[in-house]
C-alpha positions in Angstrom: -15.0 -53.4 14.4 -13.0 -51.1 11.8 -15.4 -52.4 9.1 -18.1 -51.0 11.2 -16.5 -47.5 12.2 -15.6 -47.3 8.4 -19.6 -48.0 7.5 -20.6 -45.1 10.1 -18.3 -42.7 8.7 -19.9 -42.8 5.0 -23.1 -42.6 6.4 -22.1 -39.5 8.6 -21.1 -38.3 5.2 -24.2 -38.7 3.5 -26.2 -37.4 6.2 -27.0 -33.9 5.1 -27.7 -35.1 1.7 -30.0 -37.2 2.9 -31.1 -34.6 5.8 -32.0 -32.9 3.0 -33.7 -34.8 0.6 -35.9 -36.1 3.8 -37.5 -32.7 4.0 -39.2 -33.2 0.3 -39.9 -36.6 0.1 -43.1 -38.5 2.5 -42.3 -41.5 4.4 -42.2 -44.7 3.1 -42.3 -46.6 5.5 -39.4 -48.8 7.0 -35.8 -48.9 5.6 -35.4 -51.3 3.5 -31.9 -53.5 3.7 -28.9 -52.3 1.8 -25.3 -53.8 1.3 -22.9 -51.4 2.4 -19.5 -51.8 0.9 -16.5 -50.4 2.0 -13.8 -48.8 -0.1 -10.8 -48.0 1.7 -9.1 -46.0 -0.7 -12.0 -43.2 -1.1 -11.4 -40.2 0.6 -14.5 -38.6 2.2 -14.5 -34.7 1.8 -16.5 -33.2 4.4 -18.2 -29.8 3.2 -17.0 -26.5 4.6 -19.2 -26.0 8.3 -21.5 -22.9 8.3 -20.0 -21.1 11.9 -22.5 -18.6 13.1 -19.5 -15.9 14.5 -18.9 -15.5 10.7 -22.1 -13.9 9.8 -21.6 -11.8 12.3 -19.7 -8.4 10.7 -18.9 -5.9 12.9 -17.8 -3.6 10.2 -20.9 -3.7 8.8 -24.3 -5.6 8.7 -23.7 -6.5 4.4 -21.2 -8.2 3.0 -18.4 -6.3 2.0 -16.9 -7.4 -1.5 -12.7 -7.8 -1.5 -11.1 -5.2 -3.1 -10.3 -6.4 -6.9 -7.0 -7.2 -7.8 -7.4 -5.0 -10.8 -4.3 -4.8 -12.3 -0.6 -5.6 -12.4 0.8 -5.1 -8.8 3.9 -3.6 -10.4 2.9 -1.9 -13.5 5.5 0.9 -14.1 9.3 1.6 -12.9 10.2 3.5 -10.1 12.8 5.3 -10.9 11.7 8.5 -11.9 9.6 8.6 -8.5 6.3 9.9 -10.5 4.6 8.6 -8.1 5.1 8.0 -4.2 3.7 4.8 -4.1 5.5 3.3 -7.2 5.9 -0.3 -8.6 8.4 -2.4 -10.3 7.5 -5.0 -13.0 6.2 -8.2 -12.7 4.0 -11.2 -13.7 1.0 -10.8 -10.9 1.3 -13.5 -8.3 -1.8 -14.9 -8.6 -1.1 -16.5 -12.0 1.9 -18.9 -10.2 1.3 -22.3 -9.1 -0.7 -22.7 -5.8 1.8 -24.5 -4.0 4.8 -22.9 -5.1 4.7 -19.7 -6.6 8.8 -19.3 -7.3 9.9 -17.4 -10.0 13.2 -15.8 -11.7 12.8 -12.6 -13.6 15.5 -11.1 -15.5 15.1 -7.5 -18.6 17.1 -5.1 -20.2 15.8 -1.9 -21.4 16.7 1.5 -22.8 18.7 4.1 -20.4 21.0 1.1 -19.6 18.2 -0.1 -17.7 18.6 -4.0 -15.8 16.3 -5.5 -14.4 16.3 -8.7 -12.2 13.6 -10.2 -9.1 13.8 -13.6 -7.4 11.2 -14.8 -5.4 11.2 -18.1 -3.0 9.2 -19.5 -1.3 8.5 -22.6 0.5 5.8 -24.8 -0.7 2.2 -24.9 1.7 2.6 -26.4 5.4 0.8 -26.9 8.7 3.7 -26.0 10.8 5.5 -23.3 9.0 6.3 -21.0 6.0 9.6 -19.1 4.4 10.3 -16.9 1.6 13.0 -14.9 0.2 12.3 -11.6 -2.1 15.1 -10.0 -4.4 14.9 -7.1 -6.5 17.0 -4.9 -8.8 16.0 -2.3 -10.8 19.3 0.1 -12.1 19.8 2.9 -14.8 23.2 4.0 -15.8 21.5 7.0 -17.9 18.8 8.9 -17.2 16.7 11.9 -18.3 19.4 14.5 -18.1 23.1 14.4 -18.9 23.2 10.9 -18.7 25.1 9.5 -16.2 24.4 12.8 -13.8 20.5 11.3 -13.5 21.2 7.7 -13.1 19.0 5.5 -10.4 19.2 2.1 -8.8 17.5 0.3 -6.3 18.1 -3.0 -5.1 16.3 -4.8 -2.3 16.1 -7.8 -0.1 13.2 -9.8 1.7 13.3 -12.4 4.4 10.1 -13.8 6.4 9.1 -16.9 8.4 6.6 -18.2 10.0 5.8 -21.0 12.3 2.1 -22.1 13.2 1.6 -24.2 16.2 -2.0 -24.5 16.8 -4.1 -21.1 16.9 -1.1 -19.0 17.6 1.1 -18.0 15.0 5.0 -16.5 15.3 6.4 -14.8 12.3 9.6 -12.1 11.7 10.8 -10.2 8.6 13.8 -8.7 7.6 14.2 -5.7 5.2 17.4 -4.4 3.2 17.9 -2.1 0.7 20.5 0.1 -0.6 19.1 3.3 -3.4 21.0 5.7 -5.5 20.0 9.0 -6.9 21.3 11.9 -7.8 20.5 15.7 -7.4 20.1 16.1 -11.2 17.2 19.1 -11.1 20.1 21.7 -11.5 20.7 24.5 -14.2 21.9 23.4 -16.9 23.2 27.2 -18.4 26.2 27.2 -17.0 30.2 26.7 -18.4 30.6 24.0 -16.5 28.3 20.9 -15.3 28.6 19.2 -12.1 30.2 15.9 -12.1 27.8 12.7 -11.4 29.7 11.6 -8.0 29.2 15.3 -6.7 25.5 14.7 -6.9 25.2 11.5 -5.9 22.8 10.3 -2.8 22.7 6.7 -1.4 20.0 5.4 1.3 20.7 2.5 2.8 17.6 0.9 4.6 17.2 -2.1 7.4 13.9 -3.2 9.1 13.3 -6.0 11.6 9.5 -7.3 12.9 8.9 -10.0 15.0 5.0 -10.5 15.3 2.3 -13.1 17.0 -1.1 -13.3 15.9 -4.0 -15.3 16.5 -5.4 -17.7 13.5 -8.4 -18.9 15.3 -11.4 -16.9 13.5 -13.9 -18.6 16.1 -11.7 -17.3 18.7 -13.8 -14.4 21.2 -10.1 -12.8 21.4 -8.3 -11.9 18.3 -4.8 -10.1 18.3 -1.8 -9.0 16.2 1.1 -7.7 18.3 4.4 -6.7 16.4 7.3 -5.2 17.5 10.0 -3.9 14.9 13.2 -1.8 14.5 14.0 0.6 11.0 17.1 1.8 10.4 17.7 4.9 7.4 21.3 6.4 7.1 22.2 8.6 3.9 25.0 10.2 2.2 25.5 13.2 4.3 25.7 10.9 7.4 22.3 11.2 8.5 20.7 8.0 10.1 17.5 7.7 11.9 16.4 4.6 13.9 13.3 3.8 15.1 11.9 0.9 17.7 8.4 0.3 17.1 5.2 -1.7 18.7 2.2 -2.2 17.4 -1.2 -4.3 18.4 -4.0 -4.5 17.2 -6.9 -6.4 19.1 -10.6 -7.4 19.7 -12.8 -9.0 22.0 -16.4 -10.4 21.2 -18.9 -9.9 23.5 -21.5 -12.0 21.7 -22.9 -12.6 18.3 -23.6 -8.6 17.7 -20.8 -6.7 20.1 -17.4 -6.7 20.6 -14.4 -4.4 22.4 -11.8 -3.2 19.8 -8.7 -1.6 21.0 -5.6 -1.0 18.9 -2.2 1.0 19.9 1.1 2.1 18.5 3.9 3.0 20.2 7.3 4.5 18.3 10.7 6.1 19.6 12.9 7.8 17.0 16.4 8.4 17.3 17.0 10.8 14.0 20.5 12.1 13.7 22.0 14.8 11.6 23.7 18.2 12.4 21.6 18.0 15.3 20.5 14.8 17.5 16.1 15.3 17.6 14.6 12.3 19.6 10.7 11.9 19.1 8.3 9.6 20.6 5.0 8.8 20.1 2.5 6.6 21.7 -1.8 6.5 20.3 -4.1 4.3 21.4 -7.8 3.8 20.1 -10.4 1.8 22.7 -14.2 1.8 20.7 -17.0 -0.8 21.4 -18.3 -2.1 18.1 -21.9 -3.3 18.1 -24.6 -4.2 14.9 -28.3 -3.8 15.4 -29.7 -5.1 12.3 -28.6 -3.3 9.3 -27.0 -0.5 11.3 -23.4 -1.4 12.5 -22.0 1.1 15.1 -18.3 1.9 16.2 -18.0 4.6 19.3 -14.8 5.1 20.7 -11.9 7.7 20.7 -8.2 8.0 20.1 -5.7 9.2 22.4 -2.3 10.1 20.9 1.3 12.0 22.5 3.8 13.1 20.3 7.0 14.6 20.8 7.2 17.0 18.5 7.6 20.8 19.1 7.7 22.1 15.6 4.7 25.1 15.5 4.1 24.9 18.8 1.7 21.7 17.7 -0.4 20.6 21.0 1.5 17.0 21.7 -1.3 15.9 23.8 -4.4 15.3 21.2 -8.1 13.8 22.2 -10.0 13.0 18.7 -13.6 11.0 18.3 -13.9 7.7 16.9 -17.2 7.3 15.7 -18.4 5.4 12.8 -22.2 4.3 11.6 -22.7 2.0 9.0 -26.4 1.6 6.7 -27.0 -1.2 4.8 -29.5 0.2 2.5 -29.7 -3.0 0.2 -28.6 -6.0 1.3 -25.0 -7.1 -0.7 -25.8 -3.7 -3.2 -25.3 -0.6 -1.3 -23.9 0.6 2.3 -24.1 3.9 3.4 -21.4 5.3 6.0 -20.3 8.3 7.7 -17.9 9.0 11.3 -15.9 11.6 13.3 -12.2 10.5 13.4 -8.8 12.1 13.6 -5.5 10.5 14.8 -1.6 11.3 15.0 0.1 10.0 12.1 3.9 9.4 12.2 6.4 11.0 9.7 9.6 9.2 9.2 12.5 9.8 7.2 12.3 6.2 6.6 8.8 6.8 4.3 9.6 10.5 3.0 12.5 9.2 1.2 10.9 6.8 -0.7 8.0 9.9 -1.9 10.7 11.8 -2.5 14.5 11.2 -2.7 16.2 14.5 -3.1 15.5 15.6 0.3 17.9 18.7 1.9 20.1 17.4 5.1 18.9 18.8 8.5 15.3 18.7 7.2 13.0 19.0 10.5 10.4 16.1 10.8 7.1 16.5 12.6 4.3 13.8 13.0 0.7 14.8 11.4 -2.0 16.0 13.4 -5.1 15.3 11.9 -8.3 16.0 13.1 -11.0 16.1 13.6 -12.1 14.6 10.6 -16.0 13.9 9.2 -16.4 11.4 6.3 -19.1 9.9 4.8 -19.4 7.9 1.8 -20.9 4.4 0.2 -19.7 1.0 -0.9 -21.8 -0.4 -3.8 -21.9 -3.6 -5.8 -24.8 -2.8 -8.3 -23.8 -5.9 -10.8 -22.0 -8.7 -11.0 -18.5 -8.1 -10.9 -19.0 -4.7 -11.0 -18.0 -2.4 -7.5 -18.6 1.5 -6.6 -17.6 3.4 -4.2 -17.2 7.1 -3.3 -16.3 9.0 0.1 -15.7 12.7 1.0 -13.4 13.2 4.0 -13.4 17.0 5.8 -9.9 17.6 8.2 -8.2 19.9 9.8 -4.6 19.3 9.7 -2.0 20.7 11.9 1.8 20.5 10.5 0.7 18.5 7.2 4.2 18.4 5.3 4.9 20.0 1.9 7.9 19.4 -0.1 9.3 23.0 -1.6 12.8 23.7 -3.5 15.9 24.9 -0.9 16.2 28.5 -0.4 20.0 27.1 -0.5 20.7 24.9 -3.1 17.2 25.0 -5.2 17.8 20.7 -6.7 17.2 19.6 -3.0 13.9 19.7 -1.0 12.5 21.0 2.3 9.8 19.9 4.3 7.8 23.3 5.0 4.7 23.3 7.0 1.7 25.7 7.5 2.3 27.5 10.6 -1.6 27.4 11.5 -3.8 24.9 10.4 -4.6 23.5 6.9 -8.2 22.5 6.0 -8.3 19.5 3.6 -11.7 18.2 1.2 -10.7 15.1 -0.6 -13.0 13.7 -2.9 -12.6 10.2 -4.2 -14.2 7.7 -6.1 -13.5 4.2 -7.7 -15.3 2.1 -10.2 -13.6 -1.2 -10.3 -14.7 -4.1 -13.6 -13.7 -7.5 -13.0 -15.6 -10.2 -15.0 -13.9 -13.8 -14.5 -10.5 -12.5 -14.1 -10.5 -12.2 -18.3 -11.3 -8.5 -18.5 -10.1 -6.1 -16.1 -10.9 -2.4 -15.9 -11.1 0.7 -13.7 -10.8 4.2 -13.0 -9.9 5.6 -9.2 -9.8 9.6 -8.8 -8.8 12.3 -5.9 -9.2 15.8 -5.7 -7.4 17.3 -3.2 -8.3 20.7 -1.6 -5.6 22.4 0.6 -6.6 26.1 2.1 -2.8 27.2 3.4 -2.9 29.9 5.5 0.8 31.4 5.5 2.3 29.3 2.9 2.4 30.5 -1.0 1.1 27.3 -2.3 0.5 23.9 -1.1 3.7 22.8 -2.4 4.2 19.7 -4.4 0.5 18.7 -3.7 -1.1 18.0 -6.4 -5.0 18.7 -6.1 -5.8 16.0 -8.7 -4.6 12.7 -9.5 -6.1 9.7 -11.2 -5.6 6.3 -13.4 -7.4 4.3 -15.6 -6.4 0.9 -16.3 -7.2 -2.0 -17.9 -6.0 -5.6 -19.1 -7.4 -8.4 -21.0 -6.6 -12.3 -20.7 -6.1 -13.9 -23.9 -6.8 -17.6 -23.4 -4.3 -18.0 -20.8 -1.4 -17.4 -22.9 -1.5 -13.3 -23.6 -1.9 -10.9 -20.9 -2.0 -7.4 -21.9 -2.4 -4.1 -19.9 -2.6 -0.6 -20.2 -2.8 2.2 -17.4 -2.9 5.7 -17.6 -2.0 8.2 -14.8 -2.6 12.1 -14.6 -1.5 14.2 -11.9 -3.1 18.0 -11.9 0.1 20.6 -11.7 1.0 21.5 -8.0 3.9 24.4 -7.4 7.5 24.3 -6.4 9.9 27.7 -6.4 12.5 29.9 -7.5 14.6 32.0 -5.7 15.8 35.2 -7.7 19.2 37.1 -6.9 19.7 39.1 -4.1 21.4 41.6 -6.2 21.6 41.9 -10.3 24.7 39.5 -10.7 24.9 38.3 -7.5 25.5 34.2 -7.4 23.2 34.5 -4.1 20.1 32.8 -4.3 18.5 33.2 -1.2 16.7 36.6 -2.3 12.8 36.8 -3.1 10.9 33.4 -3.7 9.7 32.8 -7.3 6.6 30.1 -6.8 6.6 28.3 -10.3 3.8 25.6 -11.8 5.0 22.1 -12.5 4.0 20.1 -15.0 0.8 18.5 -15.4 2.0 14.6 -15.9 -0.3 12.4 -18.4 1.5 8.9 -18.3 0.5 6.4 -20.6 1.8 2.6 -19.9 1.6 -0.3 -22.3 2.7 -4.0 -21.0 2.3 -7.7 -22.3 3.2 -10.9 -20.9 3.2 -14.0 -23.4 3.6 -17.4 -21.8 5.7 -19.5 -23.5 4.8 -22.6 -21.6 3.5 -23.8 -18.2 7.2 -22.5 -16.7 8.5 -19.8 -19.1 7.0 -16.8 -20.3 8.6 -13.4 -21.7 7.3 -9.9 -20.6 7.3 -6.2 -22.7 6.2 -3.4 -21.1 6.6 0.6 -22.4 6.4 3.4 -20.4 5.8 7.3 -20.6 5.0 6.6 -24.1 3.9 10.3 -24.4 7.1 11.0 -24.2 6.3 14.0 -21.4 9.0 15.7 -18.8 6.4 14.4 -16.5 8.2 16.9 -13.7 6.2 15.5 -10.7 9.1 17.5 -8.9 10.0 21.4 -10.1 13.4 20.4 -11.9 13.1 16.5 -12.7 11.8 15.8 -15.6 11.3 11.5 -15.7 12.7 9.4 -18.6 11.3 9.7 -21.8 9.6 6.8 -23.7 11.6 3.9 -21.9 10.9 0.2 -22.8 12.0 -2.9 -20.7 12.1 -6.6 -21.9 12.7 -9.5 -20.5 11.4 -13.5 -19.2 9.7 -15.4 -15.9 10.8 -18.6 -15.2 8.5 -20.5 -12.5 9.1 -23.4 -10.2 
């Protein structure tokens, strides 16, 4: 009897090989007899099942190519916070084993600079998954008098998971602890300021707990989280903020489905004052595809409370989106009317920008309407373009300008009517058999302020080109190079001639225009060890991103990757 189930189940594997050969070849007549033998150590691997709900894409009729992983995922060091969403250095993920992926990192560098990352993680499992991520980045000199501009940031990553048939339960836990220092002072003076009497710490916590649903042939698909932050700083302000989120959709059939996602947010942010803030947005559209036109129509309700302006708490924006697949895998034309409420924490300002006045008054985005259009293009092999222009109107859009009281710390100012916003970007991404890697992303950024000088600290252009190359497995060498267009911060001249009061008329002063030019190399040694270089701001610029902090000049940081 097992002989015979054994037999059935190689012919069951040979069936659509033989399904298919059947189609091309006449009849011969009957079957002629065959010994069958049976080989108990063979494992039969089944091909991959074609599932008709996956050729169905909502977002669009055409298959959308993944974005590239076009370069290292943490090219340059943070510490001079030249750009908000900055990166610390290491080997990309990708290159690790499959089933382990643990590594040890340690480097030293210039400006007293130590560097150190472990990450954990356990090995591939049906009924679970954990990891642990450390990082330490520190300077004990910096840019300006030494010690007064040193930085460090040190962080710590825990998340689980546990799968238990479709449904999967997960949680994370952040910490970190950063240290700056209000270094953008003037330096023409008798005496300078002592590094403790400029120092600034943040100290960071964040909890989620999620559920989600694995089963892509599932009609229902969810992602519920809910998750608390906690940001304190040195002038013993804290902010805490309990969070939901969910994101959702039901499919109707092959071609429509109901999409509904929500957030919901209560902050608790404490400082001279005690300013409480919730905020709750929900977005219900019904998704449908008719060929090579996919549709989204639905709208977004959001409730913010937030008083700064006057701002209407209560907003109603569209959420319409049309999709065109012009050619099919090559080209996909979109446009929409959207808008939303987008939330402002201290939590996320900090990390843009770290020298932040205290009692700094926080108030959530509004906006919208917005139009956008735009395409998605694959015109060669390995080879993506795309391109999108976004129209908004923007009611209390943040800008970051120099204290009318101590000019080295920042203020959020906002436009007290509406700002109107064009942004402009485009991409061209290379990636040919992950050897030779290469791209240029761009934004221009158009800000029309109605009762503010400038739009502060906004730069209206930005853009990197990158690259790396593969040497045979053994040499992997980058390069990026980032611009940012000058933006404006101020001045305050005296009161009176001789007067030490600085609150008199505002001075609006040019930043610099920041070119930075990154160089990096990984060598591996063997299968487990390999050593890193990588030199930054090798221009040698002030690179002010900020009016009054210049970065680090040419800094270099070495070091070796150990995997397991």
């Amino acid at each position: 009897m097992t002989n015979k189930l054994l037999a059935a189940a190689v012919l069951l594997t040979a069936a659509p090989a033989t399904a298919a050969w059947a189609q091309t070849t006449p009849t011969r007549g009957k079957i002629e007899d065959a010994e069958i033998e049976i080989v108990k150590e063979r494992v039969n691997e089944l091909p991959t099942a074609t599932r008709n709900f996956e050729k169905v894409k909502i977002e669009a009729p055409a298959k959308t190519p993944a974005p590239l992983s076009y370069t290292y995922p943490d090219f340059r060091l943070p510490a001079d916070k030249l750009n908000p969403a900055v990166r610390v250095l290491t080997i990309r993920q990708e290159e690790l084993p499959e089933l382990t992926g643990n590594y040890l990192k340690a480097g030293i560098g210039n400006y007293g600079t130590a560097y150190g990352r472990a990450y954990l993680h356990s090995t591939r499992s049906e009924r679970g998954s954990y990891g642990l991520d450390f990082k330490h980045l520190s300077s004990s000199r910096g840019p300006v008098d030494k010690d007064n501009s040193r930085q460090s940031q040190t962080s710590l990553g825990l998340s689980g998971e546990t799968y238990n048939g479709p449904l999967v339960l997960g949680a994370k836990v952040d910490l970190g602890r950063e240290r700056y220092n209000f270094y953008g002072y003037d330096r023409n003076v008798p005496d300078l300021p002592k590094a403790d009497s400029l120092k600034q710490v943040f100290k960071r916590a964040g909890l989620k707990v999620y559920a989600r649903n694995r089963a892509r042939d599932a009609a229902f698909q969810y992602d519920l989280g809910l998750g608390y932050n906690y940001w304190s700083d040195a002038f013993a302000a804290s902010e805490s903020n309990v969070y939901a989120t969910l994101r959702s959709n039901y499919r109707l059939g092959e071609t429509n489905r109901v999409r509904v996602d929500g957030d919901v947010s209560f902050i608790s942010h404490k400082d001279s004052v005690t300013d409480r803030r919730p905020f709750v947005q929900v977005t219900p559209a019904f998704e449908t595809t008719l060929n090579r036109l996919a549709l989204s129509v639905g709208a977004t309700l959001g409730y913010t409370g937030d008083t700064i302006n006057n701002a209407r708490q209560f907003n109603i924006y569209p959420a319409v989106r049309a999709a065109y697949t012009v050619t099919e895998d090559k080209l996909v034309a979109y446009a929409g009317l959207g808008g939303a409420i987008q939330r402002v924490t201290m939590y996320d300002l900090t990390t843009e920008n770290p020298w932040l006045a205290p009692n700094v008054r926080v108030a959530d985005t509004r906006r919208g309407p917005t139009v956008y259009f735009g395409f998605n293009a694959t015109p060669a092999r390995a080879l993506s373009v795309n391109a999108r222009v976004t129209l908004s109107n923007d009611r209390n859009l943040y800008f970051y300008n120099n204290s009318r009281r101590d000019s080295t710390k920042f203020e959020l100012v906002y436009d007290q009517k509406s700002t109107q916003l064009v942004n402009v970007h485009g991409e061209v991404l290379y990636n040919a058999a992950e050897k030779l890697r290469l791209g240029l992303k761009a934004d221009y950024n158009g800000y029309n302020v109605k009762t503010l000088a400038e739009a502060f600290h906004r730069p209206s252009f930005q853009s990197t080109l990158f690259g790396s190359y593969n040497f045979y497995e053994k040499l992997l060498v980058g390069a990026e190079l980032y611009t940012y267009s000058s933006s404006y911060g101020a001045g305050y001249a005296p009161r009176f001639p001789g007067s030490p009061d600085r609150t008199g008329r505002q001075l609006v002063r040019p930043t610099d225009t920041v070119i930075d030019l990154n160089l990096r190399g990984d060598y591996r040694l063997m299968d487990n060890l390999s050593i890193f270089a990588m030199g930054n701001n090798l221009l040698g610029r002030d690179n002010a991103r900020f009016l009054n902090y210049p970065v680090k000049g040419i800094n270099v940081l070495a070091g070796v990757t150990y995997q397991f």
